[in-house]
C-alpha positions in Angstrom: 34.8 -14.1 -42.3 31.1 -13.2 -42.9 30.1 -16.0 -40.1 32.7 -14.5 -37.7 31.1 -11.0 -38.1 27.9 -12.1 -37.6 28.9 -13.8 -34.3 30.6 -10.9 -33.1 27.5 -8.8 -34.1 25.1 -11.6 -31.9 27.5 -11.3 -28.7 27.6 -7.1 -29.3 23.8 -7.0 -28.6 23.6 -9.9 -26.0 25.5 -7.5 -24.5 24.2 -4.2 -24.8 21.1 -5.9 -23.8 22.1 -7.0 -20.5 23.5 -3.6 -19.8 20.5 -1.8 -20.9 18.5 -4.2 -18.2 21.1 -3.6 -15.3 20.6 0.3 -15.8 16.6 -0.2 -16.5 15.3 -1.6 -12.9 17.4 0.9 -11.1 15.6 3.8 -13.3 12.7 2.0 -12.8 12.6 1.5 -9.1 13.9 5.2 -8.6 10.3 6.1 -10.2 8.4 3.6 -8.3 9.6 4.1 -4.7 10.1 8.1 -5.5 7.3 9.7 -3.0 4.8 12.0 -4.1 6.2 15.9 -3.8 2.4 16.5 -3.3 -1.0 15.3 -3.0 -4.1 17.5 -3.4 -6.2 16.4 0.0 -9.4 16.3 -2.3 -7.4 13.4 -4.4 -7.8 10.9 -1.5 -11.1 11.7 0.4 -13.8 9.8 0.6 -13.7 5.7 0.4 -11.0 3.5 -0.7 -10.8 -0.2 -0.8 -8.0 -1.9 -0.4 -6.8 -4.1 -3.4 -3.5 -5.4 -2.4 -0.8 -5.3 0.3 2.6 -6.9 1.4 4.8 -6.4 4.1 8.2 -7.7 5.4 6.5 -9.0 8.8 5.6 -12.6 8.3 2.8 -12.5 11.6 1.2 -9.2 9.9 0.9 -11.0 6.8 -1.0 -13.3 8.0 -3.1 -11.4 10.0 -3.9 -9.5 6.9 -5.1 -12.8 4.9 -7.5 -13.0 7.5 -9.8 -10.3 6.5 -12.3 -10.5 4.1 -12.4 -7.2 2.8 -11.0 -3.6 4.4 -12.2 -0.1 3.4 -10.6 2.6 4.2 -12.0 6.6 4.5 -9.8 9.6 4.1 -11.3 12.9 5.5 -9.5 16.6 5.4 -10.8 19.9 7.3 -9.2 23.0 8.0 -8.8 21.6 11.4 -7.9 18.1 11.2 -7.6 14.8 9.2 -9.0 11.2 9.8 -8.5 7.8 8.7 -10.9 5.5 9.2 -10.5 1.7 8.8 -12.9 -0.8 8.5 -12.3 -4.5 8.5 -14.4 -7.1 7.6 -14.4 -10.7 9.4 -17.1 -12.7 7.7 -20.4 -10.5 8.7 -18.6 -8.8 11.2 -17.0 -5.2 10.7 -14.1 -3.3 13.1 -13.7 -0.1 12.6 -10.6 1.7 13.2 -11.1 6.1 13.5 -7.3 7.7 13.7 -6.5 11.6 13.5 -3.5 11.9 10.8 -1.7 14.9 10.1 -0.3 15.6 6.9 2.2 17.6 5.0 2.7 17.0 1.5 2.3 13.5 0.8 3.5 12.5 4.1 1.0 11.4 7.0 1.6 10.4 10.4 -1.0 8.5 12.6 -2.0 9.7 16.4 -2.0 6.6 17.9 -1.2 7.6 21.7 3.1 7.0 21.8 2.0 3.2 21.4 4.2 2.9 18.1 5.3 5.2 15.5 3.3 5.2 12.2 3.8 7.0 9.4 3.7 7.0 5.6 3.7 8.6 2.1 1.9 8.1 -1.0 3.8 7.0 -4.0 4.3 6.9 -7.3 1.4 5.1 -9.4 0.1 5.2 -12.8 -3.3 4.0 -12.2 -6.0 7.0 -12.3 -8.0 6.1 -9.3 -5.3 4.5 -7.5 -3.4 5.2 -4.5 -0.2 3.4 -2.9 0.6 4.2 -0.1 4.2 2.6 1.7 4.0 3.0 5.4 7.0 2.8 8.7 5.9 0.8 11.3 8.3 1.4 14.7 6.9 -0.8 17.7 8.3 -3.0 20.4 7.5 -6.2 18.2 8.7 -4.9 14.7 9.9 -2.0 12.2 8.8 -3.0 9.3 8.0 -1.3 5.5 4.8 -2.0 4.5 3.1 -1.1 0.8 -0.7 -1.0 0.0 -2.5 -0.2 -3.4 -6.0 1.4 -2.6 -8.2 2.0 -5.5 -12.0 3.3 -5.8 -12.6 0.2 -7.6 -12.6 -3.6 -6.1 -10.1 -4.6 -8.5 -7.2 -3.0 -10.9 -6.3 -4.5 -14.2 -3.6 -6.4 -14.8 -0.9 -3.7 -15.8 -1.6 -1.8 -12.7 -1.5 -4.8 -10.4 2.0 -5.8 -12.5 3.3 -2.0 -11.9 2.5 -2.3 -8.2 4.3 -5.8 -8.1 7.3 -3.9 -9.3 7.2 -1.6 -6.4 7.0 -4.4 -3.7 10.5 -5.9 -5.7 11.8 -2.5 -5.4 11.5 -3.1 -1.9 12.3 -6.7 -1.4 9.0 -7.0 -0.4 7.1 -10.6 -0.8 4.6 -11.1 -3.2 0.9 -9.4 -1.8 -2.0 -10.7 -0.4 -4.6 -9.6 -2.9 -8.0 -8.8 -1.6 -11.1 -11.1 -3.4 -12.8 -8.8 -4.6 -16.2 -10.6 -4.5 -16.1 -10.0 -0.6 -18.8 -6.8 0.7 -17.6 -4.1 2.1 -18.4 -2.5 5.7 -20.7 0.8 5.1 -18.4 3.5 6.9 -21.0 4.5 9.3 -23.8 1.5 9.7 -26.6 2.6 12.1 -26.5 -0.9 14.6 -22.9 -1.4 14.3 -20.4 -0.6 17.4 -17.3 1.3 17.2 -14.3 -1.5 17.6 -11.9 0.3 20.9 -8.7 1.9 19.6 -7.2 1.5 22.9 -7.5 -2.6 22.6 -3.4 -2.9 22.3 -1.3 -3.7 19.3 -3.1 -6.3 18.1 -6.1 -3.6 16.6 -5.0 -1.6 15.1 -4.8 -0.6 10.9 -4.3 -2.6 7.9 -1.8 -5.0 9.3 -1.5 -5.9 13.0 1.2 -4.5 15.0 
């Protein structure tokens, strides 16, 4: 009788466990994809580099393992807001100046009517960290795309696990993760040209178009 009771006792908690795990990534994701109700502007001025991405646009992936490094610049005034992106190709740098307007933790990109842009900053645990999860609407795609930003070349190995977790919550592929060995582009070198905004889909942010 004892070894029946201790059966049924094993199969009782196999089972509350597997319940407890089907109700735990649905809570889980819910936190992770859950936008920002707001983001103080001073939180994300200044530089960022980028750590990590993934996207669910095979061609953008790829065109995102081909930079060396990317750094990106978030200013605010009373009158406007920028982005800047710089990408490195070996000891070459494109830069990439947008207007953004923002409301809350929502941005939209100016980028002419060529495509629609826009994204949010969500949920991370990391202290100088930012993800942000961005809608790309063009002719060639429309797509979700995630990046984790962080003032430092490199996160530790629970926040690049917790930002892993977000790209599942997505059904997103696993990310291209940045070497963090590679230099970054200053934002404003004195000999280096301005890369055209105007140059099509094929320049413009993070990922291509």
């Amino acid at each position: 009788m004892s070894k029946y009771r201790d059966m049924f006792a094993a199969c009782a908690v196999a089972i509350l466990c597997f319940v407890s795990a089907s109700h735990s990534a649905p809570l889980v994701c819910e936190k992770l994809v859950h936008p920002l109700d707001e983001l103080a502007a001073h939180h994300f001025e200044g530089r960022w580099a980028l750590v990590a991405g993934s996207l669910n646009h095979p061609p953008s992936m790829d065109a995102l393992r081909l930079r060396d490094s990317i750094t990106i610049y978030f200013s605010n005034s009373t009158e406007t807001s920028t982005y800047t992106q710089i990408n490195r190709f070996g000891d070459k740098c494109q830069r990439l100046p947008y207007n953004i307007s923002v409301e809350g933790s929502t941005f939209t990109f100016d980028v002419g009517n060529r495509f629609d842009l826009s994204g949010s900053f969500l949920y991370t645990s990391c202290p100088d960290c930012m993800v942000m999860r961005w809608i790309v609407k063009s002719r060639k795609r429309h797509s979700v795309d995630l990046y984790l930003l962080s003032r430092r070349r490199e996160v530790d190995q629970k926040e690049m696990e917790e930002f892993r977790a977000q790209l599942k919550c997505y059904q997103l592929p696993a990310p291209v993760v940045m070497d963090p060995t590679e230099e970054l582009c200053l934002e404003q070198p004195e000999s280096q040209p301005t890369a055209a905004a105007g140059g099509g889909e094929a320049e413009e942010t993070v990922d291509q178009k």
